[in-house]
C-alpha positions as CSV (number, residue, x, y, z in Angstrom):
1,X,0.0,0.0,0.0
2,X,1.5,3.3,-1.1
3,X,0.7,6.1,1.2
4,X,0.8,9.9,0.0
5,X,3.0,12.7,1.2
6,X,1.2,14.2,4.0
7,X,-0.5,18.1,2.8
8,X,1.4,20.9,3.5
9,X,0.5,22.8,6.8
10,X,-1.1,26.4,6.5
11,X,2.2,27.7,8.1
12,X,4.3,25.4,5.6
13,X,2.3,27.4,2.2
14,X,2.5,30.5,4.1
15,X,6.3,30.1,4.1
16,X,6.4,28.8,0.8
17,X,4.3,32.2,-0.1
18,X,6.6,34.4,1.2
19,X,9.9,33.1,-0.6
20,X,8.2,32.7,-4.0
21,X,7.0,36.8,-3.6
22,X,10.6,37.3,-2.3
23,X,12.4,35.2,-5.8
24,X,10.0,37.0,-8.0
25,X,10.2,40.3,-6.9
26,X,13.8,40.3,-5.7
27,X,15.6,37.3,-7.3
28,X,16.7,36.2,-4.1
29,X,15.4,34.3,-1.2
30,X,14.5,36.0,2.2
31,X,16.5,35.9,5.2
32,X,14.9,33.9,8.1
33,X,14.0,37.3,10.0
34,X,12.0,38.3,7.0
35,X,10.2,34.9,6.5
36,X,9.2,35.6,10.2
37,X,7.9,38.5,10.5
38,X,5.6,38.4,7.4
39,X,4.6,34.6,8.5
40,X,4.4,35.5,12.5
41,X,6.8,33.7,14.2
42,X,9.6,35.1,16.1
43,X,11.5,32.6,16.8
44,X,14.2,31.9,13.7
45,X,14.5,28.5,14.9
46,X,10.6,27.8,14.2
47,X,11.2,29.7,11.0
48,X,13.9,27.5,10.2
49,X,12.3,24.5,11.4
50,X,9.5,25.3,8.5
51,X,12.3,25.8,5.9
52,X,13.9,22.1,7.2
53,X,10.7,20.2,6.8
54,X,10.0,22.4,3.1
55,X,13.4,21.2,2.5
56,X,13.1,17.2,3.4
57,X,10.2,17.6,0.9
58,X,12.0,18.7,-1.9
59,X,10.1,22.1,-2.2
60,X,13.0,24.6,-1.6
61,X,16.7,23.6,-2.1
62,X,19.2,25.7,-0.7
63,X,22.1,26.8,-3.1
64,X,24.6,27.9,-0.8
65,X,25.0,27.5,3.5
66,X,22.2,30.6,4.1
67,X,18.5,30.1,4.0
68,X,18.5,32.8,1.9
69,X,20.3,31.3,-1.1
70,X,16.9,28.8,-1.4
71,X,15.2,28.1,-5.1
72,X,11.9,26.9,-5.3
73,X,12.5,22.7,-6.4
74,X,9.9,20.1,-6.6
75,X,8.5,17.7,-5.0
76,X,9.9,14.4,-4.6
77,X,7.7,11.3,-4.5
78,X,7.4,10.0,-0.8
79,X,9.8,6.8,-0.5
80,X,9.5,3.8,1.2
81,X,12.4,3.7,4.1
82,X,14.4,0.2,3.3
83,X,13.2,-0.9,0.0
84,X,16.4,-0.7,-3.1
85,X,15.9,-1.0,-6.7
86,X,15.9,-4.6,-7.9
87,X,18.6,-3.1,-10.9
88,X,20.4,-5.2,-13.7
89,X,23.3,-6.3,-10.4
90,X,20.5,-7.7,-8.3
91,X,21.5,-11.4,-9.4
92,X,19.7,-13.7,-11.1
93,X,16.5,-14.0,-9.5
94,X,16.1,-10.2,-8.8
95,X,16.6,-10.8,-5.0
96,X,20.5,-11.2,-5.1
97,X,20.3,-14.5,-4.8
98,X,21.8,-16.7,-7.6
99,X,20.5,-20.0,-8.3
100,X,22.3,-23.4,-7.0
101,X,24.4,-25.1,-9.8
């Protein structure tokens, strides 16, 4: 059973908001004091704990070490945790496994 990526939170869009007004009107990304005060945190850890999880997600990818050197990227399908490719090396059988002579 394949499950879906979880929706984004209203704080998570209202972040993603504010950087794509910032690229398109700027050409760069907001610092993590400006993402806050137009979102209403004041804490730049929560702020930057918003731009982590956007970032696990695939939706912003960070060019340089700032938050502010973020492009908008996109979504990457949700994977499973432990599951590999079964590619042309897999052996035989697909499983790694080779048959007995």
């Amino acid at each position: 059973m394949r499950r879906e990526p979880r929706p984004l939170t209203a704080r998570q869009e209202a972040v993603l908001a504010v950087i794509r007004s910032s690229l398109s009107e700027r050409g760069r990304g907001p610092t993590v004091r400006e993402i806050g005060a137009r979102v209403g945190l004041s804490s730049t850890s929560s702020v930057a704990h918003q731009l982590g999880r956007l970032e696990a997600r695939g939706l912003i990818v960070r060019t340089g070490r700032d938050w502010s050197t973020c492009v908008l990227g996109e979504e990457r399908p949700a994977r499973r945790p432990g599951l590999r490719s079964r590619g042309t090396g897999a052996g035989v059988d697909g499983y790694g496994r080779r048959p007995a002579s």
